[in-house]
GULUM-718209 format. One line per 3 residues: number of its first residue (from 1); for each residue x negated, y, z of N, C-alpha, C. Coordinates in nm, 3 decimals, always signed. Layout:
NUM	X Y Z X Y Z X Y Z; ...
This chain:
1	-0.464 -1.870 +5.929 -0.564 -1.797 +5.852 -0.580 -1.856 +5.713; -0.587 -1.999 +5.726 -0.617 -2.068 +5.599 -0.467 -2.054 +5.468; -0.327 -2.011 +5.552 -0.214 -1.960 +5.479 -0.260 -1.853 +5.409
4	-0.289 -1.782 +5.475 -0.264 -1.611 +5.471 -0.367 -1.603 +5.290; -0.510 -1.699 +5.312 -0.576 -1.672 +5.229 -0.533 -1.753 +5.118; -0.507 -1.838 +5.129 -0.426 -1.911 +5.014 -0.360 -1.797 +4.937
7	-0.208 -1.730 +5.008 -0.165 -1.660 +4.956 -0.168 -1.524 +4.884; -0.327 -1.493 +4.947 -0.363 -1.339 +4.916 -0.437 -1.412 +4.754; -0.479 -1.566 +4.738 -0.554 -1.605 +4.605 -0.476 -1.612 +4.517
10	-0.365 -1.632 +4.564 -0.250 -1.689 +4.440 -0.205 -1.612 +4.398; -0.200 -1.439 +4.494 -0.095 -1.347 +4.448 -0.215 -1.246 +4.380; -0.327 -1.310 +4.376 -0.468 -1.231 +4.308 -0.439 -1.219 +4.179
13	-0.481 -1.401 +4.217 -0.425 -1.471 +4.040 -0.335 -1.419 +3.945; -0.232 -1.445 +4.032 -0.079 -1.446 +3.934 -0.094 -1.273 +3.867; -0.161 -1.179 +3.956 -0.157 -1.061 +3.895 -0.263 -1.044 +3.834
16	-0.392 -1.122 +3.814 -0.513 -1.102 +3.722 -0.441 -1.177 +3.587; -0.391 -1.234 +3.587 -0.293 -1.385 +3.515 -0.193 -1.267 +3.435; -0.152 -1.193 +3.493 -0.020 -1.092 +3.401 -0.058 -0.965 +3.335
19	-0.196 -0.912 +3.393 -0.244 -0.829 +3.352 -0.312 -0.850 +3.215; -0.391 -0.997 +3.221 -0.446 -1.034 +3.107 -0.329 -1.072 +2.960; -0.244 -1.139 +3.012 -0.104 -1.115 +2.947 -0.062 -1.042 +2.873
22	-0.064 -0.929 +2.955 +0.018 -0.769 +2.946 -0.074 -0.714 +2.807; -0.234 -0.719 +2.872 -0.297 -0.639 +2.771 -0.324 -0.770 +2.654; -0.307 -0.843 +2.601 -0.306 -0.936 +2.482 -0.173 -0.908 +2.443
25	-0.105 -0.913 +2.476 +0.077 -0.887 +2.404 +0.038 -0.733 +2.350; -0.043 -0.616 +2.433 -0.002 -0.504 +2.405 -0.107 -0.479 +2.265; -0.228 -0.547 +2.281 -0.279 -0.534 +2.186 -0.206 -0.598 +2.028
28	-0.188 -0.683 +2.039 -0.097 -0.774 +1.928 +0.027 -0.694 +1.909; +0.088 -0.637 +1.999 +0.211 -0.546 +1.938 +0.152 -0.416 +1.887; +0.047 -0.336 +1.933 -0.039 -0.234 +1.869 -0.064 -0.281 +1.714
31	-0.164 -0.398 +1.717 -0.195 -0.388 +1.543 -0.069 -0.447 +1.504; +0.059 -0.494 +1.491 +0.143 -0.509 +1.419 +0.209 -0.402 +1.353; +0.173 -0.290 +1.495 +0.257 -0.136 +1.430 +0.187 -0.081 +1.344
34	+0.048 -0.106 +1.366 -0.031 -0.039 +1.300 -0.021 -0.093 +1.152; -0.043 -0.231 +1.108 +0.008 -0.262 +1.011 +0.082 -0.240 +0.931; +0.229 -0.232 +1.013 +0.415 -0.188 +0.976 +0.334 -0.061 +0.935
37	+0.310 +0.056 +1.027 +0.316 +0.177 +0.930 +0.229 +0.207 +0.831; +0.080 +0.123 +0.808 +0.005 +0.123 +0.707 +0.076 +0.067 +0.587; +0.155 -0.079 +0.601 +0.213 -0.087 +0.489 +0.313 +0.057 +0.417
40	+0.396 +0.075 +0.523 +0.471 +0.191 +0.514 +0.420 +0.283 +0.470; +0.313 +0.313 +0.457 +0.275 +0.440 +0.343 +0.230 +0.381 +0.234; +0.129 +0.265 +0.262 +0.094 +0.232 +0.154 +0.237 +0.229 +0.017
43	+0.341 +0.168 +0.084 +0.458 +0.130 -0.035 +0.484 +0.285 -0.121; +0.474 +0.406 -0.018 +0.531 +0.550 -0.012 +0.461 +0.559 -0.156; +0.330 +0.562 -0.138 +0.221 +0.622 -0.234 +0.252 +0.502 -0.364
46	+0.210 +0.368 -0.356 +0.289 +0.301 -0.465 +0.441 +0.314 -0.534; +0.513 +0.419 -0.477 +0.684 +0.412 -0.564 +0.664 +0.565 -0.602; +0.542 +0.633 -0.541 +0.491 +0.767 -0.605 +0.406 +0.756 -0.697
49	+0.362 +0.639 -0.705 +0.240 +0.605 -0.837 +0.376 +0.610 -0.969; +0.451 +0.472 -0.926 +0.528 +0.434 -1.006 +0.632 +0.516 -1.070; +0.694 +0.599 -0.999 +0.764 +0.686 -1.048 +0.670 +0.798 -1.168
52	+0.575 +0.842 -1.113 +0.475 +0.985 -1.174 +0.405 +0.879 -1.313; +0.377 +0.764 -1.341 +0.336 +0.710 -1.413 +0.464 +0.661 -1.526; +0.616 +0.614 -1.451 +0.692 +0.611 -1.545 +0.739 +0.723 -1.639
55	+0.765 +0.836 -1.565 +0.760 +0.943 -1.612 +0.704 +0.999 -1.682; +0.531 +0.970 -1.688 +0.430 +1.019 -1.786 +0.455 +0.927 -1.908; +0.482 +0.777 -1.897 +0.441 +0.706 -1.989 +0.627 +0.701 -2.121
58	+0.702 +0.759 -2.049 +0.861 +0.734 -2.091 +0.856 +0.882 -2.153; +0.750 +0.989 -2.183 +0.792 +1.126 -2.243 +0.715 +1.114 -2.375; +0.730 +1.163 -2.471 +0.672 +1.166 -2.581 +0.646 +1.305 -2.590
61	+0.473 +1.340 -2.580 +0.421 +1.445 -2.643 +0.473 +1.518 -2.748; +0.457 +1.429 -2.848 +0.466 +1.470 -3.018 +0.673 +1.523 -3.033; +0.766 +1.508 -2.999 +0.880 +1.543 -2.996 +0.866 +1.683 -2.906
64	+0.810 +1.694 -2.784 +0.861 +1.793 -2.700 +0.691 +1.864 -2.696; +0.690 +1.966 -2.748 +0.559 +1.989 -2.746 +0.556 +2.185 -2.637; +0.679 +2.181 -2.619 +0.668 +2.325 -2.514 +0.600 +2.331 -2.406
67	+0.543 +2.483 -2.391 +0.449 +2.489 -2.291 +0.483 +2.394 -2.132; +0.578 +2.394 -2.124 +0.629 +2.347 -1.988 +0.631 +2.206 -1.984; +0.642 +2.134 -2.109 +0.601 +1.993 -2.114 +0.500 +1.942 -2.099
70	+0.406 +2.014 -2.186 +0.240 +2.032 -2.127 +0.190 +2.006 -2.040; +0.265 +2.174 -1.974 +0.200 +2.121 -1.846 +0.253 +2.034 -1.744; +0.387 +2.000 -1.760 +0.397 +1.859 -1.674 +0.345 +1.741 -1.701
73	+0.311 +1.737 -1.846 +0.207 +1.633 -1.884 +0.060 +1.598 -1.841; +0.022 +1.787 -1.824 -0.120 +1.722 -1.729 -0.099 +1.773 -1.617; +0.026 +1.775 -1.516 +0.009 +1.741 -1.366 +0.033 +1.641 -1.352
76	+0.087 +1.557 -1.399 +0.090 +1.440 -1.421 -0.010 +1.325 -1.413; -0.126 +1.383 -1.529 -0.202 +1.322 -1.530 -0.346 +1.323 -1.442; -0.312 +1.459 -1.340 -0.410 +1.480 -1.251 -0.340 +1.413 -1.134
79	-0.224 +1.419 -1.098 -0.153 +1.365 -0.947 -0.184 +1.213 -0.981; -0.123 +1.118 -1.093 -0.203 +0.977 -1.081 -0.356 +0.956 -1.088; -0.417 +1.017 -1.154 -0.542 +1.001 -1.088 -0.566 +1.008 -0.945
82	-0.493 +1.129 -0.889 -0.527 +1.177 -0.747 -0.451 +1.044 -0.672; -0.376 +1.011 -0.689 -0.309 +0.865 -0.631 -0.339 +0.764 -0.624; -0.440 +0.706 -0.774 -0.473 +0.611 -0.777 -0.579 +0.583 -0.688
85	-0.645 +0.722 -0.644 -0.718 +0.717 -0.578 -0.725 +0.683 -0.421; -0.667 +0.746 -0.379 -0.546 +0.744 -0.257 -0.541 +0.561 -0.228; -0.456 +0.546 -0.321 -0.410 +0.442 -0.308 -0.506 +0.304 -0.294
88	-0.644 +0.335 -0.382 -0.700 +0.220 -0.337 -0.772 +0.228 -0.223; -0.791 +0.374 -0.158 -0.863 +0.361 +0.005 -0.735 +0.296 +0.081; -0.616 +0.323 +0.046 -0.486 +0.286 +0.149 -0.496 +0.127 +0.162
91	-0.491 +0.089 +0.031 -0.525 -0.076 +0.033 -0.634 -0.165 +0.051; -0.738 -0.096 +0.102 -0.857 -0.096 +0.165 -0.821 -0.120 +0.332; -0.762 +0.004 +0.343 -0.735 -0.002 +0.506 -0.603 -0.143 +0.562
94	-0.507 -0.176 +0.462 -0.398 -0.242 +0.502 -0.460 -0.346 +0.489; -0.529 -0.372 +0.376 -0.602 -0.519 +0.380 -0.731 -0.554 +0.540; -0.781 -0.397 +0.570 -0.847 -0.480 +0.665 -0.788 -0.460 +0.803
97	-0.662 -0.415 +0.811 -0.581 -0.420 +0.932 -0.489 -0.549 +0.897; -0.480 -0.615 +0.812 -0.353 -0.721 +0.833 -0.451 -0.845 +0.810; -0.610 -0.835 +0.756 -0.644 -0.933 +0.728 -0.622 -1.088 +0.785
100	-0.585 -1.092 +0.897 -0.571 -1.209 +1.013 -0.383 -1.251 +0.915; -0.300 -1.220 +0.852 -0.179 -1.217 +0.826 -0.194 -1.242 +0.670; -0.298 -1.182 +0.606 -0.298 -1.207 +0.483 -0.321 -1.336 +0.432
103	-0.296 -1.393 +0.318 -0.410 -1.513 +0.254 -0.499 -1.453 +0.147; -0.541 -1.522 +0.120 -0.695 -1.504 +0.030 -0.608 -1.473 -0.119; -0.515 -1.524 -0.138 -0.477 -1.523 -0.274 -0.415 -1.371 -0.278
106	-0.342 -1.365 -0.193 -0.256 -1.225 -0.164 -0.313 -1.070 -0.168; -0.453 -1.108 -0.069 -0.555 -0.984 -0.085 -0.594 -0.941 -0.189; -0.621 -1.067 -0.257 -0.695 -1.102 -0.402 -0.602 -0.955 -0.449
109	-0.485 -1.077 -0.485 -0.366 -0.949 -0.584 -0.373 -0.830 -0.528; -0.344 -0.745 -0.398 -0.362 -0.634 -0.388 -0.532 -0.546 -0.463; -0.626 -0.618 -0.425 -0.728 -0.559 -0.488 -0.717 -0.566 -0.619
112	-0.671 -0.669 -0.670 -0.659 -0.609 -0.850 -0.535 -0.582 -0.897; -0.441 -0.504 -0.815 -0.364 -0.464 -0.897 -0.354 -0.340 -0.919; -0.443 -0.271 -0.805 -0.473 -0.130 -0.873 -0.549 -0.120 -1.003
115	-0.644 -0.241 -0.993 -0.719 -0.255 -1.152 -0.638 -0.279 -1.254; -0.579 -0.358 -1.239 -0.441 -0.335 -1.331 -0.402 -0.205 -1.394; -0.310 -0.218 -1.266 -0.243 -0.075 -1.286 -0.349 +0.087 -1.336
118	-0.434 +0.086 -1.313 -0.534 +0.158 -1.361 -0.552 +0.185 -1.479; -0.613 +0.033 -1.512 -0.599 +0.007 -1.690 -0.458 +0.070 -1.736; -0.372 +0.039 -1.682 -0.260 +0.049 -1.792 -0.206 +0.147 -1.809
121	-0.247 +0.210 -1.646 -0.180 +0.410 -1.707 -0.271 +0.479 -1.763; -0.401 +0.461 -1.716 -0.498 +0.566 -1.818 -0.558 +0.463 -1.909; -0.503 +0.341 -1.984 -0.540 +0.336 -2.144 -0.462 +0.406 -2.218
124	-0.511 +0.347 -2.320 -0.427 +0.398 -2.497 -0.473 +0.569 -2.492; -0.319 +0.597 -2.459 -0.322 +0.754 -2.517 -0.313 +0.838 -2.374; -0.369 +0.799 -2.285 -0.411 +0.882 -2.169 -0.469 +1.055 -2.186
127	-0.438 +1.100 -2.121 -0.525 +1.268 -2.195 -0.533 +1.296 -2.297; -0.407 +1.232 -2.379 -0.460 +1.253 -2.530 -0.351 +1.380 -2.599; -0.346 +1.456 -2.674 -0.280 +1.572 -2.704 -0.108 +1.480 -2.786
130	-0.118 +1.409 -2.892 -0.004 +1.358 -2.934 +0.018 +1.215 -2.885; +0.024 +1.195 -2.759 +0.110 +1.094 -2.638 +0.233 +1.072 -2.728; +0.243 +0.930 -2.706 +0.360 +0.832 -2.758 +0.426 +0.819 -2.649
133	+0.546 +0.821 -2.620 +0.617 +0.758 -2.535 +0.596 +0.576 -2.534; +0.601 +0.520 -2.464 +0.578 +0.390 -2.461 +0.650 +0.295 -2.381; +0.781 +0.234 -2.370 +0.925 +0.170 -2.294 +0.795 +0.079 -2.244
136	+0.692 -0.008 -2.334 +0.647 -0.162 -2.291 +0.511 -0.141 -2.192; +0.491 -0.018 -2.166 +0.441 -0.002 -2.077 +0.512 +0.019 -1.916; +0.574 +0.092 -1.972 +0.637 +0.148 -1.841 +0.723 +0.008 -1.779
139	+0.735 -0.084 -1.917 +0.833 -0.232 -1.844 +0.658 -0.354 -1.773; +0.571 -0.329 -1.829 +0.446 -0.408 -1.767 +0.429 -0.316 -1.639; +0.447 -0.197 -1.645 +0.420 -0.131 -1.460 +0.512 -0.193 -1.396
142	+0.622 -0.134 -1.477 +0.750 -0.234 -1.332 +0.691 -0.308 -1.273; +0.674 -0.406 -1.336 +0.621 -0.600 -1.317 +0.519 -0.584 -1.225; +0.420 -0.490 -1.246 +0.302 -0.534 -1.175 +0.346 -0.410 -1.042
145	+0.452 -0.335 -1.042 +0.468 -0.269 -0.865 +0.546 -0.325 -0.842; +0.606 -0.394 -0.895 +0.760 -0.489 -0.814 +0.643 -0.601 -0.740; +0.535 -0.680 -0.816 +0.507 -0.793 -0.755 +0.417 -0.760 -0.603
148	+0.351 -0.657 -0.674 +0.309 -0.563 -0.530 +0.376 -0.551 -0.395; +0.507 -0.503 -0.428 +0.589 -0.427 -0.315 +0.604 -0.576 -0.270; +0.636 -0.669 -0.336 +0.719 -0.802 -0.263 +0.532 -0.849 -0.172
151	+0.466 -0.818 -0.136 +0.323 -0.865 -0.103 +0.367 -0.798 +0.057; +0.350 -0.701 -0.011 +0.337 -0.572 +0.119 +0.476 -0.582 +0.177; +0.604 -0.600 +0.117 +0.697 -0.643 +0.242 +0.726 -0.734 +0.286
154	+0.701 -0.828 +0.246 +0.692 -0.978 +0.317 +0.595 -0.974 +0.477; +0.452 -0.875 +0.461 +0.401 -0.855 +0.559 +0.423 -0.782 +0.647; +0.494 -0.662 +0.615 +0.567 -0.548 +0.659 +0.677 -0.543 +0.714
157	+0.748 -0.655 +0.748 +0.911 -0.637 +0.722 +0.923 -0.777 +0.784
């Protein structure tokens, strides 16, 4: 009798013991995915910032002034707004799903580099009718989505 119960404790155990296991691994592999694909859009919407912002900032108004330039000039300038926007709830959410993965310095940079990047596509000549093309802008965005992307795939990847 004193076997039998031994063995019905141990084989209690060992399966209260794997279950608790099971669901800690499953949770920890859950928020990792969840992470992976939050970064994963997040990057989507940042190489859609970057592209729609190089594009705006690499055309010169004052040379090409046809209706059709126009208006790609202000969809342009409504889709990065609409992105930038986007983008800082996205980095809102990745920061507080990876927070346990992040460091303090790292978060830091994600929260201000939309401030950054903010500043730098809608200063100067933002909405303005004779837009300069501008190479040294569009080479300071690079810089500041390249240092980005290397944040988010290091965590991602």
């Amino acid at each position: 009798m004193n076997a039998i119960l031994v063995s019905v404790i141990s084989s209690v155990s060992g399966a209260l013991a794997a279950y608790t296991f099971n669901f800690f691994h499953w949770r920890m592999v859950n928020k990792n995915q969840s992470m992976i694909e939050s970064g994963k859009v997040l990057l989507n919407y940042i190489e859609k910032i970057e592209t729609t912002s190089m594009k705006y900032w690499s055309t010169d108004s004052l040379t090409d002034d046809t209706q059709r330039v126009k208006s790609e000039k202000k969809i342009n300038e409504i889709e990065l707004k609409s992105l930038l926007k986007l983008t800082n709830s996205l980095i809102n959410d990745f920061t507080s799903i990876s927070h346990d993965k992040l460091l303090a310095s790292e978060a830091f940079k994600l929260h201000s580099f939309l401030e950054k990047c903010f500043d730098l596509i809608t200063g100067d000549e933002f909405e303005t009718i004779d837009k300069k093309a501008d190479f040294n802008k569009c080479a300071k965005l690079a810089n500041e989505f390249n240092l980005i992307k290397v944040i988010i795939l290091k965590k991602t990847y």
